[in-house]
C-alpha positions in Angstrom: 125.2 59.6 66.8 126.9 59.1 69.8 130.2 60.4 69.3 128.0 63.6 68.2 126.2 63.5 71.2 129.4 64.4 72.8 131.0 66.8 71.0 127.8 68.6 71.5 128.0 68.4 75.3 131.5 69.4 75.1 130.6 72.9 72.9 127.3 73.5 75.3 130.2 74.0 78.0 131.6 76.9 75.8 127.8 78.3 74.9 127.9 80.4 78.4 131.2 82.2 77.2 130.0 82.9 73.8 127.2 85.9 72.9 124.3 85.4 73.5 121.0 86.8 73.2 119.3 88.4 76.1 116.0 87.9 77.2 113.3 88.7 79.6 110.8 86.2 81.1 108.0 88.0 81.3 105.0 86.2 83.6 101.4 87.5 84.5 98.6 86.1 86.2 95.2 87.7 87.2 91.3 86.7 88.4 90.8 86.3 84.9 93.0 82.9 85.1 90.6 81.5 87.8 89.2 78.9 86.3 93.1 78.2 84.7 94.7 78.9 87.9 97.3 75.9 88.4 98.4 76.2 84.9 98.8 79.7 84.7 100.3 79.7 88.1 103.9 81.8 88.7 105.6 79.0 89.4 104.4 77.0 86.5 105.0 79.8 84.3 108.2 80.3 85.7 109.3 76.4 85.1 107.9 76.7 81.5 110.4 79.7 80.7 113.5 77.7 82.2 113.2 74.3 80.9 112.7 76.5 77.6 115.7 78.4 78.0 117.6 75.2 78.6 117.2 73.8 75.6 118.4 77.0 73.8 121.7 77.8 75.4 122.1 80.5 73.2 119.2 82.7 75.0 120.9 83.9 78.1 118.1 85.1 81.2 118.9 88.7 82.1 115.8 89.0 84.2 112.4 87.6 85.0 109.5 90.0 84.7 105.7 89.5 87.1 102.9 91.0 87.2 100.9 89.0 89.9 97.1 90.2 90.0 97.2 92.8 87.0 94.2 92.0 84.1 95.8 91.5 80.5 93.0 94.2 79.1 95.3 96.5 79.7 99.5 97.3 79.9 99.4 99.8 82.4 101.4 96.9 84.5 104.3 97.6 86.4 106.4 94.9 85.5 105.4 95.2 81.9 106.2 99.0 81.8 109.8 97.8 83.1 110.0 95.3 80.9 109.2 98.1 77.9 112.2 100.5 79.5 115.3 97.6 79.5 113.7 96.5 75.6 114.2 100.2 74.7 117.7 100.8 76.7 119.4 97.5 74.7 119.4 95.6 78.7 117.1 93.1 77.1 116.6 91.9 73.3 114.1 89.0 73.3 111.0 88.2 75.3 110.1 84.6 76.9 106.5 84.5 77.4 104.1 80.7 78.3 101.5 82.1 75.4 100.0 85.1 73.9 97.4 85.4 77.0 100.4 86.3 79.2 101.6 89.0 77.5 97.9 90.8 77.5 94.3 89.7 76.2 93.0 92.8 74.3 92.9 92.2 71.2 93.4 95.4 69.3 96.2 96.4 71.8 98.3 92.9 71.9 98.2 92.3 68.0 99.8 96.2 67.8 102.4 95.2 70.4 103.0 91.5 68.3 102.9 93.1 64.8 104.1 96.4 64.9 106.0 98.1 68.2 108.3 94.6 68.7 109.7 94.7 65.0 109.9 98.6 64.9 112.2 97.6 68.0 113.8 95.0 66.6 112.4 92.7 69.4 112.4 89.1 68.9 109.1 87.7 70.5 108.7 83.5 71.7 106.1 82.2 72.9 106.3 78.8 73.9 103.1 77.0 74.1 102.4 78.8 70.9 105.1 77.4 68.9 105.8 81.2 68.0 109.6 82.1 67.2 109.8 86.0 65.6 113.4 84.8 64.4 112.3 81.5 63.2 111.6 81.1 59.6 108.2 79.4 60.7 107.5 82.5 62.1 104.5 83.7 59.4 103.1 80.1 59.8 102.4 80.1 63.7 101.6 84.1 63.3 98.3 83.2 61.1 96.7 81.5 63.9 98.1 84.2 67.0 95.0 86.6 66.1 92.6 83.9 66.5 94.4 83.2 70.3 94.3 86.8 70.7 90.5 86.9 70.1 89.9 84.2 71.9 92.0 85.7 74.8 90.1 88.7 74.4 86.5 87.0 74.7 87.6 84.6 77.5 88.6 88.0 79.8 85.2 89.3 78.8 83.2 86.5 79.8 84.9 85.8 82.9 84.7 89.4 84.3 81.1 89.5 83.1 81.0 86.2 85.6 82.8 87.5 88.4 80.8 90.7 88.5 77.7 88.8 88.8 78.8 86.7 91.3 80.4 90.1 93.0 76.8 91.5 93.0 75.0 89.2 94.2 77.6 88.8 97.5 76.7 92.7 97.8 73.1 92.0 97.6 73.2 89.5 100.1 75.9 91.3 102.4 78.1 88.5 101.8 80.9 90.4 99.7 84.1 91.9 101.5 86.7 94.0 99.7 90.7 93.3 100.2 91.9 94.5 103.7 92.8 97.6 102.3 90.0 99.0 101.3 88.6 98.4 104.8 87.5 102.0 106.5 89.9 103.6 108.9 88.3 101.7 112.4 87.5 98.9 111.1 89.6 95.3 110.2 88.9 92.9 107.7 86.4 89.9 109.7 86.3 87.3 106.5 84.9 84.4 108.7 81.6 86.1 109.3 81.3 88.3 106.5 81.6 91.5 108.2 84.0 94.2 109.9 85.0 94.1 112.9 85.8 97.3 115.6 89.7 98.1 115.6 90.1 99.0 119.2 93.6 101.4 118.2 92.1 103.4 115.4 88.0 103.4 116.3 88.9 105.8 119.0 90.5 108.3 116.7 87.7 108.1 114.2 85.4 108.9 117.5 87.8 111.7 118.7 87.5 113.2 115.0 83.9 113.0 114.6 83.7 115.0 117.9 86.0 117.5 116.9 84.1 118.3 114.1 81.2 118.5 115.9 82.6 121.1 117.9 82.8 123.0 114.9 87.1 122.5 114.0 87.9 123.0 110.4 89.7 119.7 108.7 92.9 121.6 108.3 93.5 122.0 112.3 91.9 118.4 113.0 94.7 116.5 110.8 97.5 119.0 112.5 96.2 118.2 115.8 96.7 114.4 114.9 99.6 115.2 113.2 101.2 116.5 115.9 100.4 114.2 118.7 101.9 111.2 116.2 98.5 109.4 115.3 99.3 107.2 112.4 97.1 108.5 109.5 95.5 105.5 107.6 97.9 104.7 105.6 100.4 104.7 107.8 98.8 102.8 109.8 98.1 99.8 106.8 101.9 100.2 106.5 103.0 100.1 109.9 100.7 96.6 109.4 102.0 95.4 106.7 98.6 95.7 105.2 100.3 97.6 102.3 104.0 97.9 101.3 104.6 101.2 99.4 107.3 103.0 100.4 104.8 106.4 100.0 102.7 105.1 102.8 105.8 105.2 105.3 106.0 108.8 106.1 102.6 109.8 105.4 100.5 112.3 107.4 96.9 113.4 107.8 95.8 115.7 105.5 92.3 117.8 105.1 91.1 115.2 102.5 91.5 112.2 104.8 89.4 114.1 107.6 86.7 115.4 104.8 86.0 111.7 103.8 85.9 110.2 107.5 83.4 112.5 108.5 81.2 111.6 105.9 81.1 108.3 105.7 78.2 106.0 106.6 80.4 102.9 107.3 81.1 104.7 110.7 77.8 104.1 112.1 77.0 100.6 110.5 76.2 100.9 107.1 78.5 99.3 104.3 78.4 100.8 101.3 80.0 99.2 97.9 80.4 100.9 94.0 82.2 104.3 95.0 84.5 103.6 92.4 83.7 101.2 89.3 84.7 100.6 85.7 81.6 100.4 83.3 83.0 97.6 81.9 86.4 95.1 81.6 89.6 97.5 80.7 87.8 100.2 81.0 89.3 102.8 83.7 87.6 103.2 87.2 85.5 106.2 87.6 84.1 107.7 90.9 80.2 107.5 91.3 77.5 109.7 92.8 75.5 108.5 96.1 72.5 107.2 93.8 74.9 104.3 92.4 76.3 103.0 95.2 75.2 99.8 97.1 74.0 100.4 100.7 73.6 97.8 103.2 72.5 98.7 106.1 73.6 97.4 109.7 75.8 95.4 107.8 78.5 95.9 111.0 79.1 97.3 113.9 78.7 101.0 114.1 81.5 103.0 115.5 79.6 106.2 115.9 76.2 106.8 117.1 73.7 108.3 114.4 73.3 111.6 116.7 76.6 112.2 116.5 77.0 111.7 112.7 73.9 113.5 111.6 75.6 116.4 113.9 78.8 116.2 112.0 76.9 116.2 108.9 74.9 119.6 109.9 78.4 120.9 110.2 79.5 119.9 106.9 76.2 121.4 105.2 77.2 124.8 107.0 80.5 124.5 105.7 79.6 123.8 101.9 76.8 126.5 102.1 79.1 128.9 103.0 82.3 128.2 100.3 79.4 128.2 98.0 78.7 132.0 98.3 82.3 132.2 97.1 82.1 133.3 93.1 83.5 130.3 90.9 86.7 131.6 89.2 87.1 131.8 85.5 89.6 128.9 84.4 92.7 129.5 83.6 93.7 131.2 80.1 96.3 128.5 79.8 96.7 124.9 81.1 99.6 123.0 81.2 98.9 120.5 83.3 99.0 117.2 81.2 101.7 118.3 79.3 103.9 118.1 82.3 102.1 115.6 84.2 105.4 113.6 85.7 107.8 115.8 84.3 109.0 117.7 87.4 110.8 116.8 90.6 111.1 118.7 93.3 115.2 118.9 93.8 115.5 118.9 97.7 113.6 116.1 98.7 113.0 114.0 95.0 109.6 113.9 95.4 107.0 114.3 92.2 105.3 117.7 91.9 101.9 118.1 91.2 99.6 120.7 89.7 96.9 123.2 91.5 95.2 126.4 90.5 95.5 129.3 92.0 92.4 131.6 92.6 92.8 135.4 92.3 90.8 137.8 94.7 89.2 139.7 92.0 86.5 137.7 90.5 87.1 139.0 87.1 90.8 137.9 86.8 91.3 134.4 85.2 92.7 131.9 87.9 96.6 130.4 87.1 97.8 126.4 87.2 100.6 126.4 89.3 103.3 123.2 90.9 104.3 122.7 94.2 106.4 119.6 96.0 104.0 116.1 96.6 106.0 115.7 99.6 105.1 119.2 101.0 101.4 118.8 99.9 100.8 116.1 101.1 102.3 116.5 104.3 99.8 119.1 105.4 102.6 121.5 104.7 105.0 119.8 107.6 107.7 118.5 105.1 109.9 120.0 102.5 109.1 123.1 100.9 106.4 124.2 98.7 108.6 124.9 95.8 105.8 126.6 94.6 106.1 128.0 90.3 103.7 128.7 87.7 103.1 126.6 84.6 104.5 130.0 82.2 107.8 129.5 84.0 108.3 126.1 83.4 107.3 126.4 80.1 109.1 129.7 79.4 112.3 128.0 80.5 111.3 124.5 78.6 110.9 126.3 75.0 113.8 128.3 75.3 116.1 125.3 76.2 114.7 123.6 73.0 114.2 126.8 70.7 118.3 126.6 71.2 118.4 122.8 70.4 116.6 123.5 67.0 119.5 126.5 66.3 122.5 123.9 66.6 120.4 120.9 64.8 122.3 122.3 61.3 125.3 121.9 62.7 124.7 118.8 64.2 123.3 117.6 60.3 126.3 119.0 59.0 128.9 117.6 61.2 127.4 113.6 60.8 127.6 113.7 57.4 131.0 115.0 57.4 132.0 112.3 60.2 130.9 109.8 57.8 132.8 111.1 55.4 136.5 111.2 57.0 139.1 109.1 56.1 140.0 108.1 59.4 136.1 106.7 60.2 136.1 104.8 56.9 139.2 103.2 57.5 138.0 102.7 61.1 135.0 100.7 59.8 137.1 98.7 57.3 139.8 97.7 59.9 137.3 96.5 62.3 134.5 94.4 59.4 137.9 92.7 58.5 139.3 92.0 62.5 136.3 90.9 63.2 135.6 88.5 60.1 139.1 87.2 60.6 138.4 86.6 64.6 134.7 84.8 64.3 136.8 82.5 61.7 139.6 81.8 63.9 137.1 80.9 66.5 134.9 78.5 64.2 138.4 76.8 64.2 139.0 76.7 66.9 135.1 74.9 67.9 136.0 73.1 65.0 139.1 71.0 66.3 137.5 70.9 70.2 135.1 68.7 68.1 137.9 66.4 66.4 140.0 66.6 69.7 136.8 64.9 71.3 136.7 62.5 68.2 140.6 61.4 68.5 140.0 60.3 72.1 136.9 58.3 70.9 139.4 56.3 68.2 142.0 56.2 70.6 144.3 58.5 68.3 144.9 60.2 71.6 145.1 59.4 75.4 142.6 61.2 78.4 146.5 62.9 79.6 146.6 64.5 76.0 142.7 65.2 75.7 143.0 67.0 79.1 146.1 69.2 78.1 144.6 70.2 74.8 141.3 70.8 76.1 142.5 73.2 78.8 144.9 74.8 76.1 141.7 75.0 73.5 139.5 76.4 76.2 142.0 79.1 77.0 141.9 80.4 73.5 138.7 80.2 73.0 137.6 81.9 76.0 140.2 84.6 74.6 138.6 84.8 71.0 135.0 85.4 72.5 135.8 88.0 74.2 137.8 89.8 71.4 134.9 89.2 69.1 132.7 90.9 71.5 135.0 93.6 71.8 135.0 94.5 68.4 131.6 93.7 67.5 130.3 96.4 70.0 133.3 98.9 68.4 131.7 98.1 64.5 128.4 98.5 66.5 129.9 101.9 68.1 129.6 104.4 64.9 126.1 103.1 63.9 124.7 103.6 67.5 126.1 107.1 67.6 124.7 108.3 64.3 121.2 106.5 65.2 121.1 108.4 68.4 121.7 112.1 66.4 119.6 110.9 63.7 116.7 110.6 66.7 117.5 114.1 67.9 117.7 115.8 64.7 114.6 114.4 64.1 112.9 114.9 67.3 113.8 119.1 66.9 113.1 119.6 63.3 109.4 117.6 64.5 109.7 120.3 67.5 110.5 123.4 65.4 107.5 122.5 62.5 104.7 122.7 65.7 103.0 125.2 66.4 103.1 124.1 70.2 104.6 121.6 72.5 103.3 118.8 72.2 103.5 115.5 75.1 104.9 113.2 72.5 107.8 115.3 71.8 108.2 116.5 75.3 108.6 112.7 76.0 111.2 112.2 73.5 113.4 115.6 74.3 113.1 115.9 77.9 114.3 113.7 80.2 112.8 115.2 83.5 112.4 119.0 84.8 113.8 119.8 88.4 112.3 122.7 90.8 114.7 124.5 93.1 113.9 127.0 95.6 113.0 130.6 94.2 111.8 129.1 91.1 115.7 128.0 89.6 114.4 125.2 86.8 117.2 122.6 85.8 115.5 120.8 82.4 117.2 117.5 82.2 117.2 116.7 78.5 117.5 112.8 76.8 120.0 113.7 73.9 121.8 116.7 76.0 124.9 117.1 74.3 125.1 115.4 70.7 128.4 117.3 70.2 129.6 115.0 73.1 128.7 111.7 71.9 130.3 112.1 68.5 133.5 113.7 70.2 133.6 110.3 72.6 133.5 107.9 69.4 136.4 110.2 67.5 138.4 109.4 70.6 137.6 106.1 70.9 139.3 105.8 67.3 142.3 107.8 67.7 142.8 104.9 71.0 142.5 101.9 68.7 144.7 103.8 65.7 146.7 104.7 67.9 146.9 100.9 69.6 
């Protein structure tokens, strides 16, 4: 046992050079863990996945996935949705997770995630406290108790959000509850020792200075330009400038008419505090904006910035303002609408920037209004960055269905050409060559391990002396190092005609689904388009994921001619 104990020390020395498996640690931790906090902490997690990982040298860490403060009711997680992209681009094949729990506590959505999308990818799945191995012929043992876990996950959330929210309302009730610091109003910092907000000397006097303003009868539009242009931080600048908040979007950000709009009417300004503008009806569901009769008012809960003459003023000026855009006629909506169906699609290709939708209102009351995009960056500037970039949705789709009514002409061809690359002599004895390198390498190096292990033996017995060992173990690890990589080499290279017909057996597909529609749909947009950029004067460039399928089967035919060749 002990000379075996050895030899395996010596061939866990090789294990980093050979191919491994890569993996993903992924780690989550949210309220709902209160009561489990210590266990389910980062850093426990964290320790949990190495010490794992240890003991299986043949799992290699490619990178460490967290989510710190996002529920498990729902994968709309950052780190998760990362996680998802490297498991679909072949960076990662395995994922490392403390228990079921971590990777999400809905039920329904978790077992589809376990059971179906991870084997459709071809994604091995451990989770360690649960004994669970996807690979491991145990496997459909420890999977007959997961759904219970996962039902359990899924009631323990539940029950402890129903708890916090209890314990959330009755803070509110008794003025007791404070949000995060950044959902403090514009004026105001975060007082958690007393319960309360208190003034912020920098930015109270700007929320006075705007109130005024508006009193005086200025329009939002020329309030935030006025800021604007004397360099007040809006907000969320401001937060960032802090280091109250730390995305990159708040850096550069301006005022804009909204920010103004929903200063000037809001009741925290003269004391009141005022709590459910935005709630979920229940755990995992999505937050949704509520009317004045559902929020929770608490009155002289802090000190007021502005007096109640002044506000009730300000508010006599937004009543005229409302009264009179209502004697405007309400547009018909638009004949078409586009705008989920490129939601995220298009970039604006001076600055990078996202573009977002808007409609467009005609003069005439009886012609239908149009959904339109124009540059984030330029929006949301107040018009003092970028430019607009401004096109209509029936350009970008226009240009969109032509690009692909030209993908379904050549996806014949492309059928056509596959089978016939399948079919040449040169690919077939391509394929044969390699299967037989590459049997003959892995058994030169199983040989090879094979007398590292009766080298280590022979200096056990004494057959051989430490001088000898050391000379044959630097002459064994040479070659060995050697026959790792050429099995890798031409592992990816048997790999290499399989990958290529896979990726025009996706596109093929993806068209003929395309060309059997009656319309676009998102799903297939998804799968055919890569990403839609805007230049000036309406010039569309439609990035597409599978652009040139001619290309990727001409690359392979090369890469055989070099090896034939060789």
């Amino acid at each position: 046992m002990a000379r075996k104990s050895r030899v395996q020390v010596l061939l866990e020395r090789f294990v980093e050079d050979q191919i491994l498996i890569p993996s993903g640690l992924y780690i989550r931790l949210s309220d709902e863990d209160e009561e489990d906090i210590e266990t389910n902490s980062i850093g426990n997690q964290e320790k949990i996945g190495r010490h794992y990982l240890v003991e299986h040298p043949d799992i290699t860490l490619v990178e460490t996935y967290i989510d710190n403060g996002y529920t498990g009711m729902n994968f709309n997680r950052p780190a998760f949705l990362k996680m998802m992209e490297d498991l679909r681009s072949g960076k990662i094949r395995c994922v490392i997770i403390k228990d079921i729990s971590r990777l999400g506590r809905h039920f329904v959505l978790t077992s589809e995630l376990v059971e179906r999308i991870f084997p459709q990818m071809q994604v091995r799945l451990i989770s360690i406290n649960d004994d669970y191995d996807s690979d491991e012929e145990s496997a459909d043992t420890a999977s007959l108790t997961l759904p219970l876990k996962m039902v359990m996950n899924d009631y323990y959330v539940k029950d402890i959000s129903g708890k916090i929210r209890s314990s959330i309302c009755a803070k509110i009730e008794s003025g007791e509850y404070l949000p995060s610091a950044g959902s403090i109003p514009y004026g105001y910092v975060r007082n958690a020792e007393k319960n309360t907000y208190d003034i912020d000397p920098e930015s109270a006097k700007q929320v006075v200075r705007i109130y005024e303003m508006r009193a005086e009868g200025m329009k939002f539009n020329a309030i935030a330009k006025q800021l604007n242009a004397e360099g007040v931080p809006c907000p969320g600048k401001l937060r960032f400038l802090r280091g109250i908040s730390k995305a990159p979007k708040y850096e550069n950000a301006e005022w804009i008419r909204g920010t103004i709009r929903k200063i000037t009417n809001d009741e925290a300004y003269i004391g009141h505090r005022i709590h459910g503008r935005v709630k979920r009806d229940k755990v995992g569901a999505e937050k949704k904006r509520r009317g004045p009769e559902e929020w929770s008012v608490i009155e002289n809960a802090h000190p007021a910035i502005i007096s109640t003459e002044l506000f009730e003023k300000v508010q006599a000026v937004n009543e005229r303002e409302l009264g009179r855009l209502s004697n405007y006629h309400k547009q018909p909506d638009p004949e078409m609408d586009f705008r989920k169906l490129f939601h995220g699609k298009l970039f604006c290709a001076d600055c990078g920037s996202a573009m977002s939708a808007g409609k467009g209102c005609p003069r005439s009351p009886d012609k239908p209004s149009w959904i339109y995009f124009d540059c984030n960056n330029y929006r949301y500037s107040n018009h003092s960055r970028c430019n607009s970039h401004y096109i209509r949705q029936e350009t970008v789709m226009g240009c969109v269905t032509n690009l692909l009514n030209q993908q379904v002409k050549i996806a014949g061809d492309i059928e056509n050409l596959m089978q016939s690359l399948q079919r040449m002599p040169s690919v077939s004895s391509f394929q044969n060559k390699s299967e037989q390198s590459l049997m003959s390498t892995v058994t030169k190096r199983r040989n090879l391990e094979g007398k590292i292990e009766r080298l280590l033996e022979d200096l056990s017995d004494g057959l051989i002396d430490r001088e000898q060992y050391m000379y044959m173990k630097r002459r064994y690890n040479q070659q060995l190092t050697k026959l790792v990589e050429e099995e890798k080499q031409m592992r990816d290279r048997t790999e290499a005609l399989k990958r290529v017909l896979d990726e025009a057996n996706e596109w093929v597909s993806a068209v003929r689904k395309y060309a059997a529609l009656p319309e676009l749909s998102r799903e297939l947009l998804d799968l055919l388009v890569d990403s839609i950029i805007v230049y000036d004067h309406k010039h569309i460039k439609v990035n597409l994921k599978y652009a040139d399928p001619y290309q990727i089967m001409e690359s392979f035919l090369r890469e055989i001619e070099v090896v034939e060749s060789a």
